[in-house]
SEZA-133277 format. One record per residue: x negated, y negated, z of N, C-alpha, C, O in turn; residue in three letters. Coordinates in steps of 0.1 Angstrom, whole numbers, padded with zeros to 4 digits, always signed. Example, Ala and Ser with C-alpha at 12.3 -4.5 7.8 and 13.67 -1.06 7.14 Angstrom:
BEGIN
-0132+0057+0078-0123+0045+0078-0132+0033+0078-0142+0033+0085ALA -0128+0022+0071-0137+0011+0071-0129+0000+0079-0134-0011+0080SER 
***
This chain:
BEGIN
-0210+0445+0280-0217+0437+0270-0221+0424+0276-0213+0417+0283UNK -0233+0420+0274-0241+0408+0280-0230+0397+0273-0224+0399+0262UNK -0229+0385+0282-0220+0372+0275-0228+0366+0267-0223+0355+0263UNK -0239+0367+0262-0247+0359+0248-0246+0368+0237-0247+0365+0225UNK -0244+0382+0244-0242+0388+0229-0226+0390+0224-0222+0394+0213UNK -0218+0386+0234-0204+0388+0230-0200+0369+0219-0193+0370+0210UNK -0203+0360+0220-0204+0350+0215-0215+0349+0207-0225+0352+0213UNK -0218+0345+0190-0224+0347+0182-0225+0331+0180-0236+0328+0185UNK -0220+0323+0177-0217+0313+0174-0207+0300+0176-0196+0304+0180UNK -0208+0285+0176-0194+0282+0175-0188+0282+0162-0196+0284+0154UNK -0174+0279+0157-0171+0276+0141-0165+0264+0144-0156+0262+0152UNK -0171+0256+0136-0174+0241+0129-0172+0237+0114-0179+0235+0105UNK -0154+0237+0115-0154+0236+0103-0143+0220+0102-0141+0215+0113UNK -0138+0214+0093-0128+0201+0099-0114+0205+0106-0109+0198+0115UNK -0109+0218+0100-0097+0221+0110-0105+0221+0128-0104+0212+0136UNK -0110+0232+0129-0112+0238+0143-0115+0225+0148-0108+0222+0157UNK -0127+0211+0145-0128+0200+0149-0122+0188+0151-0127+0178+0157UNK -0107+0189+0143-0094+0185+0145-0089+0194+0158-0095+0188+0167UNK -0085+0200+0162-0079+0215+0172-0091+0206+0183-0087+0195+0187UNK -0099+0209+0187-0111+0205+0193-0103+0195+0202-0098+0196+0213UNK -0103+0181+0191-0097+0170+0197-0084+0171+0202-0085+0167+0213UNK -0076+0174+0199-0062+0174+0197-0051+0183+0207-0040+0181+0213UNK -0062+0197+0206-0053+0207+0215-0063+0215+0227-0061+0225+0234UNK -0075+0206+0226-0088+0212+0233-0093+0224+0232-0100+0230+0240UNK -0088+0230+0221-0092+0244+0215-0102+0249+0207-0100+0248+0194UNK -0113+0255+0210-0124+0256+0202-0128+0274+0196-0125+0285+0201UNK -0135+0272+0185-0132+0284+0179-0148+0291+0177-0157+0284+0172UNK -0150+0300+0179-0160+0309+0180-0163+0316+0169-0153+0316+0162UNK -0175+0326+0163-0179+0339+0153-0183+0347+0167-0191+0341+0174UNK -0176+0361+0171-0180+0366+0183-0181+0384+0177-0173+0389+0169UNK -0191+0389+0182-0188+0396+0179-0178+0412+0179-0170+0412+0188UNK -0177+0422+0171-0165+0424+0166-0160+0436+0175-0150+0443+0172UNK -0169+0438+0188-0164+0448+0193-0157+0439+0207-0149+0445+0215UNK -0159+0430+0208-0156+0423+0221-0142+0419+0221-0135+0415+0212UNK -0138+0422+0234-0123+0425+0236-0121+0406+0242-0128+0396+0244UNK -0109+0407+0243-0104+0392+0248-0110+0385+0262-0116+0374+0263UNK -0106+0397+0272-0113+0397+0287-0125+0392+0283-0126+0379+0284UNK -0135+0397+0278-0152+0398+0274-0152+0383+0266-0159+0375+0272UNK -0148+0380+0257-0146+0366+0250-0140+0355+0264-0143+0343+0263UNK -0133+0358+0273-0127+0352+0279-0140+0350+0289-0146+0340+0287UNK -0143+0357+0297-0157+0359+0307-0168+0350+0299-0173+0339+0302UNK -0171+0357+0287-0186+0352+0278-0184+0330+0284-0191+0323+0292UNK -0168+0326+0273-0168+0313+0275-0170+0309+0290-0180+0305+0293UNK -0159+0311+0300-0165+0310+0314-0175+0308+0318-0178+0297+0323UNK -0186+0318+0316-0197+0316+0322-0206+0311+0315-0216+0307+0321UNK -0205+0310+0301-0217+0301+0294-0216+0287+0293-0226+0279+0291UNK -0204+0285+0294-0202+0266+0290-0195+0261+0304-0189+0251+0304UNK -0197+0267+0315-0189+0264+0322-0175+0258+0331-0173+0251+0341UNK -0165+0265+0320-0150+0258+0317-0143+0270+0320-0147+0281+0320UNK -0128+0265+0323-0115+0276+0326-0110+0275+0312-0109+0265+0305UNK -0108+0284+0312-0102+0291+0299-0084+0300+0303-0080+0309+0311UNK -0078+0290+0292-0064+0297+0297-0060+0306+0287-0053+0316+0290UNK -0066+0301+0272-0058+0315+0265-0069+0322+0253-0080+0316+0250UNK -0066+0330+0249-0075+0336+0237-0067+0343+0226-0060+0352+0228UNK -0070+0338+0217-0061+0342+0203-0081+0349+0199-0092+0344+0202UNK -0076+0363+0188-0084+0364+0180-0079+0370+0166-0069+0377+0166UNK -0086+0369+0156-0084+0375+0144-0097+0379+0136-0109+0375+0137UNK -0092+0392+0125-0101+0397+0120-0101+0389+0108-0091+0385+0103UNK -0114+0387+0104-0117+0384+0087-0124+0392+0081-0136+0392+0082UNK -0116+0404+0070-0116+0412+0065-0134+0407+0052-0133+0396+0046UNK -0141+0412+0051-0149+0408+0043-0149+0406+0027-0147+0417+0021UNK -0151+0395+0020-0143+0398+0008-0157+0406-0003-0168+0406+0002UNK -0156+0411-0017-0160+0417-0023-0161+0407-0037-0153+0404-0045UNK -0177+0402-0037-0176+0391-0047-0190+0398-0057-0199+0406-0054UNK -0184+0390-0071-0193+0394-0083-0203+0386-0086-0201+0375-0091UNK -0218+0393-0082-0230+0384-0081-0232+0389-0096-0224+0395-0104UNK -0251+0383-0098-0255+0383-0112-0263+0400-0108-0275+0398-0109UNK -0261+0408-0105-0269+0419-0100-0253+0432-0098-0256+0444-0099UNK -0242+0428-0095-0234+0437-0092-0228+0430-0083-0229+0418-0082UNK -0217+0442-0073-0209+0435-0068-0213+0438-0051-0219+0448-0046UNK -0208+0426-0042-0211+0429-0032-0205+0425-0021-0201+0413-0019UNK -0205+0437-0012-0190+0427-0002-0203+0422+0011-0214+0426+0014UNK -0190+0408+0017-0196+0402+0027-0188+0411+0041-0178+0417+0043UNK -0197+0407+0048-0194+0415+0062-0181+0416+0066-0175+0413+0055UNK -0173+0418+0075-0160+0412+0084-0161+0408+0095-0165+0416+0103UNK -0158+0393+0100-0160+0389+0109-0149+0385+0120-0137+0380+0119UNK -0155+0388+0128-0140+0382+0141-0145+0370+0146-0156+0367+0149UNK -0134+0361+0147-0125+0351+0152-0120+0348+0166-0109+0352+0170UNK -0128+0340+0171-0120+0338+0186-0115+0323+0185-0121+0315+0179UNK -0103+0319+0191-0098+0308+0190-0094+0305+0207-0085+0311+0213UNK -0102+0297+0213-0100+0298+0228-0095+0284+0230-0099+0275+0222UNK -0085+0282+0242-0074+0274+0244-0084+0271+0260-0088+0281+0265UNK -0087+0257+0267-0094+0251+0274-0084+0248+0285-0072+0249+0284UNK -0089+0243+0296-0072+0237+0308-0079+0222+0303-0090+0221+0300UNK -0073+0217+0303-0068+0201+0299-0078+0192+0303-0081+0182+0296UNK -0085+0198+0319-0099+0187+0323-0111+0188+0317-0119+0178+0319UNK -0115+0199+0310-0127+0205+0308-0127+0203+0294-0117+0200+0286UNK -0143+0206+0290-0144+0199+0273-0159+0208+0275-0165+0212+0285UNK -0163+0211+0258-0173+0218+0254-0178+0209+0247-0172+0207+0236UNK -0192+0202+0250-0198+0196+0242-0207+0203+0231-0217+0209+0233UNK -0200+0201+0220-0212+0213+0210-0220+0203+0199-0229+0208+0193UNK -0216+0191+0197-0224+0183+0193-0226+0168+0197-0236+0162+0192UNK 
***
């Protein structure tokens, strides 16, 4: 899998931007077939940083009641990538 299509996004939310500062750990929307290695390579070579660890998790899609019926949102995976200490990802 190409490393632009294994990374969808960054997630920018106030925790992950706390984490960012704090533990140099930045968090991704990647998509859901991509294994850790592949999440691990994609960051490497796109932002150009060493990467020491990778946590991921699934988010199950939830099932919400619109004015039309009901309808579930996707499930999305979560990468939570841990940085070596000199390197930094500028995302804004």
């Amino acid at each position: 899998m190409d490393h632009s299509y294994v990374i969808k996004k960054p997630l920018l939310t106030e925790r992950t931007t706390a984490t960012m500062e704090a533990a140099n750990q930045y968090a991704f929307i990647v998509d859901r077939r991509a294994t850790k290695d592949q999440i691990r390579d994609a960051v490497a070579s796109l932002y150009g940083v060493r990467v020491l660890k990778v946590r991921t998790s699934n988010q199950k899609g939830e099932t919400r009641r619109l004015r039309y019926g009901w309808v579930k949102q996707a499930t999305v995976k979560k990468a939570f990538v841990r940085l070596h200490e000199e390197d930094r990802i500028e995302l804004f």
